[in-house]
Structure formats: structure tokens, C-alpha cells
C-alpha positions in Angstrom: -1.6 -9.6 26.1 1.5 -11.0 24.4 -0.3 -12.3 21.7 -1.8 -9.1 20.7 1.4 -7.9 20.1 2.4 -10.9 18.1 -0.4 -10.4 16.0 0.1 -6.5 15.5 3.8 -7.3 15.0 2.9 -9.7 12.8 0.4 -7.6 10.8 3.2 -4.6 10.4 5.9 -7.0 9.1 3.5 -7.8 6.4 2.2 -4.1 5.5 6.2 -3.5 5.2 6.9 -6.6 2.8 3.6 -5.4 1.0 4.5 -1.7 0.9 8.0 -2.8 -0.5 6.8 -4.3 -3.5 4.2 -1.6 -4.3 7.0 0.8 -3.5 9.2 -0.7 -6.5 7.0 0.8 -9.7 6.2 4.3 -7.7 10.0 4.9 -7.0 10.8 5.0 -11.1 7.5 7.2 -11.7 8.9 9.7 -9.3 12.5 9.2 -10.7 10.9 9.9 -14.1 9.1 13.0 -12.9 12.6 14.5 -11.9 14.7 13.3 -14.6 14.4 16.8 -16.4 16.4 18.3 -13.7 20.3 18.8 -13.7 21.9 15.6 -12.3 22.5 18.1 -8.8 19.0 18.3 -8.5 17.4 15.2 -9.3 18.3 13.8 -5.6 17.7 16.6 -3.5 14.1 17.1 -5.4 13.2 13.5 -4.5 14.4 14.1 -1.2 12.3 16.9 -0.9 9.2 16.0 -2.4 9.6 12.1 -0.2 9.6 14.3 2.8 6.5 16.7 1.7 4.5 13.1 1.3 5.3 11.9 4.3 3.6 15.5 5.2 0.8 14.6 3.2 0.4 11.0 4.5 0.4 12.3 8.1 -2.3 14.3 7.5 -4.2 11.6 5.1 -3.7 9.1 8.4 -5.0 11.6 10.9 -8.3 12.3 8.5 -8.8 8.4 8.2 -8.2 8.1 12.1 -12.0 9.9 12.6 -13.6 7.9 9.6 -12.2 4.3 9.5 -14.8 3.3 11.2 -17.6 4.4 9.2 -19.2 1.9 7.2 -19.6 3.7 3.7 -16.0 4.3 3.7 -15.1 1.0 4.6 -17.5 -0.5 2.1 -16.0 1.8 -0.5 -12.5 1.4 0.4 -13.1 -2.1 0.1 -14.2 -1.6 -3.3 -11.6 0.1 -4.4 -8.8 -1.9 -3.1 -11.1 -4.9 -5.1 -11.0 -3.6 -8.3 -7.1 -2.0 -7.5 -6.4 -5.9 -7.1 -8.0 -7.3 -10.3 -7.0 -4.6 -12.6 -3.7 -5.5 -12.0 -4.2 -9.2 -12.1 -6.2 -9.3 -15.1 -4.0 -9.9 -18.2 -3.0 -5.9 -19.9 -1.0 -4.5 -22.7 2.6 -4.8 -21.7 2.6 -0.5 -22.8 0.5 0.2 -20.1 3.5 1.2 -17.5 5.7 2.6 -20.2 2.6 4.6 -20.8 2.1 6.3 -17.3 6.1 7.1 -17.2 6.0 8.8 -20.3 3.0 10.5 -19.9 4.7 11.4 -16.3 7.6 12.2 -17.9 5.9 14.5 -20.6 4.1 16.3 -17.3 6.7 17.2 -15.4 9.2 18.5 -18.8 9.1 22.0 -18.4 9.2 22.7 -14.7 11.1 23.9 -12.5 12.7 22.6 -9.2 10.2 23.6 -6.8 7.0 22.5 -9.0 8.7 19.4 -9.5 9.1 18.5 -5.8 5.4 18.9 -5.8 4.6 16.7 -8.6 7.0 14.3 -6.3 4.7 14.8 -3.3 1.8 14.7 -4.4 2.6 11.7 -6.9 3.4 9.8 -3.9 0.0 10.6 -2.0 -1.6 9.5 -5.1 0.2 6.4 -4.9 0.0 6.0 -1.0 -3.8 5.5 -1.2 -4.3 2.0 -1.8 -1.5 1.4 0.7 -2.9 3.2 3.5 -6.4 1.4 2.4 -5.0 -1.8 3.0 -3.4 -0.9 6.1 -6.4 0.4 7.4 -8.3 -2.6 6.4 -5.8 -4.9 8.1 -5.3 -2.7 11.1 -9.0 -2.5 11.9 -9.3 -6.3 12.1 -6.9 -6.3 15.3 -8.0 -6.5 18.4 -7.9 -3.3 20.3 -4.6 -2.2 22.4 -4.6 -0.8 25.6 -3.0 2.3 24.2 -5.2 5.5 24.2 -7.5 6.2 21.3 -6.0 8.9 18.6 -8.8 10.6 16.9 -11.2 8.5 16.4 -9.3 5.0 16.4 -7.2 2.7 18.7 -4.0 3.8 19.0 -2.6 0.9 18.7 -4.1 0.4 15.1 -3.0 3.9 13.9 0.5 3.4 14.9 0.3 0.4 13.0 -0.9 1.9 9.6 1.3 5.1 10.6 4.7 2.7 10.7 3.7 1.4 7.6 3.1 4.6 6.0 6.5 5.6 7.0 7.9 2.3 5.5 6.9 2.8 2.3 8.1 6.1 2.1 12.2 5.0 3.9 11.4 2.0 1.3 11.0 4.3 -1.8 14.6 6.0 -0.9 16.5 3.4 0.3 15.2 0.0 -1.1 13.4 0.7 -4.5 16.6 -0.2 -6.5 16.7 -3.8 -5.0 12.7 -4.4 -5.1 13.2 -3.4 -9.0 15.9 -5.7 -9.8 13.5 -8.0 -7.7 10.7 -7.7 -9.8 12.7 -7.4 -12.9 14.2 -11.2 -12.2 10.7 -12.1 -10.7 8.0 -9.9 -12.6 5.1 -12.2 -11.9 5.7 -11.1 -8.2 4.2 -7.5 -9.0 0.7 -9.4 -9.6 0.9 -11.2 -6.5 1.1 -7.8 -4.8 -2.3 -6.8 -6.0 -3.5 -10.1 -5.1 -3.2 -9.6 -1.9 -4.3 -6.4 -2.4 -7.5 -7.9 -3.5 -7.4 -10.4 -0.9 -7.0 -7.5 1.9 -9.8 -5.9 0.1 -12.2 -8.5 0.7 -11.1 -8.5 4.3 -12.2 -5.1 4.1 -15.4 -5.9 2.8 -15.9 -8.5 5.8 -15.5 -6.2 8.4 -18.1 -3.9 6.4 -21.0 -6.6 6.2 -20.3 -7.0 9.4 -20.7 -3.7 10.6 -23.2 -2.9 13.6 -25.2 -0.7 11.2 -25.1 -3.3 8.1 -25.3 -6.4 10.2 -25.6 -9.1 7.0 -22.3 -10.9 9.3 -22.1 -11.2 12.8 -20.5 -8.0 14.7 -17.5 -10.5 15.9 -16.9 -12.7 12.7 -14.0 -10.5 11.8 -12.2 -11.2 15.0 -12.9 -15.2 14.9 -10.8 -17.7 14.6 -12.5 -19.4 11.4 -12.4 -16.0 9.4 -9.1 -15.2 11.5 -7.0 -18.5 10.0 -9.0 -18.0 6.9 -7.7 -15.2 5.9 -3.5 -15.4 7.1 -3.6 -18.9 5.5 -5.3 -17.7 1.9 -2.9 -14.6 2.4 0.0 -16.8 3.1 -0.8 -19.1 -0.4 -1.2 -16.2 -2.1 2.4 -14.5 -1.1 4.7 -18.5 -1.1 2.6 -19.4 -4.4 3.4 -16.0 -5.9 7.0 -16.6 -5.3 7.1 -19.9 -7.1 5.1 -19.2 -9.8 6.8 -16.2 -10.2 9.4 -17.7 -11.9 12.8 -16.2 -12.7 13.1 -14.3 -16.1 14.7 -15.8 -18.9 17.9 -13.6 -20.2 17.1 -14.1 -23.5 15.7 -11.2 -25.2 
């Protein structure tokens, strides 16, 4: 039983390190959406609009608690999360986030404080959805608890993606500045994010093929110990390699 816990503590310390650096880029969208306010505004309207996410996530988690299991949205979440991975690690046009800001920027201009706490909030949903994928891909994968079910999922596994959800959003108040200096000194650090997103997409996709219903993998494959170790020591490379090849960045303009 100890080791159950291990592993779902384990799991959870690695949603939160992976919600941290995804947290970095969403924290200056929303700062951007509520830069047009006066400066006595600007906090309390992220503060607000943080707190009608969390809202929004709650009920985004408790929707996903009766689905998760179903394969089609598995197989598409693991799509998703996929292609949300290589997007990012494909080489782009160094515009591309100045681009969303500005265009963020250019949507919210004009509004007042109450529509821009919305913006905030639902910004952030928009934003939360390939974190609570991932969490819900890694979650799914852990053995089940001896906690009661909540909706239609081990409880164990929601709190798990529900502590994570939460995390992101304490992350985006409190720790965004230091994750963007982070990234800032280490930028190639924001691809290894999405590789793992990419990586925990593919878990996903493992647990779909292996589905009762699909049956292409065998129904415990996911739970092994050869896909088990497969998968924390590729996602383990991924994260120390990231961090080496990341590289500091040069000063000089």
C-alpha cells in the first residue's frame, strides 16, 4: 500500500513541476489581458478572474471524472496533447508569442473591469486544458486507491489531477515571475515542457490501445513494469536532458 502512495506522490510532484513551467507563458497572457486597467485594478482583476478559473477547472475536473475513462476521449485527448507537444517542439517564427500577447492585448483594450476578469477566467480554462489532459493521462495509469470513487473515477486519481489543477493556478499568482526569469535564462526549457507533454501524450495513447473495447494492447500493459520503467525513465531523460541542453542565455544582445 505504501508504494501506491509513493507513486501517486510521485506522479503529483511531477504534474506540479510540469504545471509550473506551462504556468510561466499563461501568467504574462493574462497580465497582458489586464494591462489596460488602472494600476489599482490590474491585481485585484487577476485575483478575481484566477479565482473564477479555479471555478471553471472544478467543474471541467468533475465533467472529466464521468468520461476519462471512455476510450474516444482518451484516444482524442491523446491526440491532442500529441500534436500540443510537437507544435511546440517543431522549430517557429520567434513572433509567434509576441503575436498572441498582442492580439490578447488588442482583445481585451476597451473593456471594462468586470469583462476583463472574465477574459482572465476564461483565458485560463483555455490554457488549463492540456494540463488537465496530461494529468488525467498520468493519473489514469495509477493503480487504483482504496479511496471511494468520485463520479465516475478513483478518487484517489481525481484528487491527484484536482491538486494539480490547483497548483497551477497558486503557481500562476505566486511563482510565474520566477518560472519567467527561469525560462528567460533557460528558454530551451519551454520545449522540454511540451516534450513531455508529447511524451504524456503517448502514454495516453497506450492506455487507449489498450482499452477493453480497443484491445490492440493488452488490458494490463499500462500498469506493467516494462511500459511502467519505460515511460518514468524516457520522461526522466527528457526533463535532466532538457536542463542541460537548455543552456543558459547569452547576455549579449
Amino acid at each position: 500500500m505504501e508504494s501506491i502512495w509513493l507513486e501517486y506522490a510521485w506522479t503529483l510532484l511531477i504534474l506540479i513541476g510540469l504545471e509550473g513551467l506551462l504556468s510561466a507563458d499563461n501568467a504574462l497572457v493574462l497580465a497582458v489581458i489586464a494591462k489596460h486597467l488602472p494600476d489599482d485594478q490590474k491585481k485585484r482583476a487577476i485575483n478575481y478572474g484566477i479565482f473564477g478559473a479555479f471555478v471553471f477547472r472544478f467543474g471541467a475536473l468533475f465533467v472529466i471524472s464521468y468520461i476519462a475513462n471512455v476510450w474516444q476521449v482518451q484516444a482524442i485527448g491523446a491526440l491532442y496533447l500529441i500534436y500540443l507537444g510537437l507544435k511546440h517542439i517543431i522549430p517557429k517564427s520567434n513572433n509567434v508569442t509576441d503575436g498572441d500577447t498582442e492580439k490578447e492585448e488588442k482583445a481585451a483594450k476597451g473593456k471594462g473591469f468586470w469583462p476583463t476578469v472574465g477574459l482572465i477566467s476564461l483565458a485560463d480554462l483555455a490554457f488549463a486544458i492540456d494540463s488537465i489532459l496530461a494529468a488525467v493521462a498520468l493519473a489514469l495509469a495509477l493503480p487504483d486507491s482504496p479511496l471511494p470513487e468520485f463520479g465516475g473515477m478513483d478518487g484517489g486519481k481525481f484528487i491527484i489531477i484536482l491538486l494539480a489543477g490547483i497548483s497551477g493556478l497558486i503557481l500562476i499568482k505566486f511563482a510565474a515571475t520566477w518560472f519567467v526569469t527561469l525560462l528567460d535564462a533557460r528558454p530551451g526549457l519551454e520545449t522540454t515542457a511540451y516534450a513531455i507533454v508529447a511524451w504524456v501524450g503517448i502514454k495516453l495513447a497506450v492506455i487507449t490501445l489498450s482499452h477493453p473495447k480497443v484491445g490492440i494492447l493488452d488490458e494490463h500493459f499500462p500498469h506493467g513494469t516494462l511500459w511502467t520503467v519505460t515511460f518514468w525513465t524516457v520522461l526522466l531523460l527528457i526533463a535532466i536532458g532538457g536542463w542541460f541542453l537548455s543552456g543558459k542565455k547569452s547576455n549579449q544582445g
